[in-house]
C-alpha positions in Angstrom: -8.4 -13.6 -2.2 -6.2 -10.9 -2.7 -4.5 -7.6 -1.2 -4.7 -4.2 -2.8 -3.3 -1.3 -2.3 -6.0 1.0 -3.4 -6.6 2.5 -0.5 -2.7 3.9 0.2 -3.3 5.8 -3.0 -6.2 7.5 -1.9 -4.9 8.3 1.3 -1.6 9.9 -0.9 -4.4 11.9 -2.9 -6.6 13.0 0.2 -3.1 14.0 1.6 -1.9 16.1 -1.7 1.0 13.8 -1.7 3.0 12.3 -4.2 4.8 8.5 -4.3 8.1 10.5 -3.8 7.2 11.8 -1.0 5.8 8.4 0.4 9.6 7.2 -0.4 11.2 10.1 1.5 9.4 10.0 4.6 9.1 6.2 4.9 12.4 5.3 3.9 10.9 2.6 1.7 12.7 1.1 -1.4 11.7 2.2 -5.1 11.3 -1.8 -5.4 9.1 -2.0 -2.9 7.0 1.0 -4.2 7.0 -1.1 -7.5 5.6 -3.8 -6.0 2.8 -1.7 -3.6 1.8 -0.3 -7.3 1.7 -3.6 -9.1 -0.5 -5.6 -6.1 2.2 -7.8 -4.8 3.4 -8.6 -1.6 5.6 -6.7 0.4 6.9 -7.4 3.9 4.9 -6.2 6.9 8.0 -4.3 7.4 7.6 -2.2 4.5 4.1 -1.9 5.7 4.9 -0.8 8.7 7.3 1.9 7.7 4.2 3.4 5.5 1.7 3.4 8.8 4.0 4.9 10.9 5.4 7.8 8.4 1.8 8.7 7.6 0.4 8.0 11.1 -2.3 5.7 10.1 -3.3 2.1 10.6 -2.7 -0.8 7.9 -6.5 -1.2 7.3 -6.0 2.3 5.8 -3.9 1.0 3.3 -4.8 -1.8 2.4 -7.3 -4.3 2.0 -8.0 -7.5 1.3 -10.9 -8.5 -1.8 -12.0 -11.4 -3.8 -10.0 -12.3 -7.4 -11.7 -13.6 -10.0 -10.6 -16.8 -9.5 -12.8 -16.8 -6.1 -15.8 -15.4 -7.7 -16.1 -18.9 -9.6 -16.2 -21.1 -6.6 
């Protein structure tokens, strides 16, 4: 299993917002952006920080899905 973050970028598109603008208001790292973009783990702090500056919960973010890895078992 795995997290992605597809559904943050969607939410940034249904909200005409940019990744800039996800930095500014959640007062997030440009690392930590890095990572959201690349699939790899940030802390729930981070997390946290992204619910509460766009007023959502973290099942709007993200979600967890099978790899390809789990598919073979």
């Amino acid at each position: 299993m795995k997290i992605t973050y597809k559904k943050l970028w969607k939410l940034l598109i249904d909200r005409d917002m940019m990744k800039m603008d996800l930095l500014k208001a959640s007062k997030i790292s440009t690392v930590s952006m890095a990572k959201l973009g690349k699939n790899q783990n940030v802390t729930t702090d981070v997390l946290l920080k992204i619910c509460t500056a766009l007023h959502c919960d973290i099942s709007d973010i993200m979600e967890v899905v099978e790899d390809d890895e789990d598919k073979k078992e």
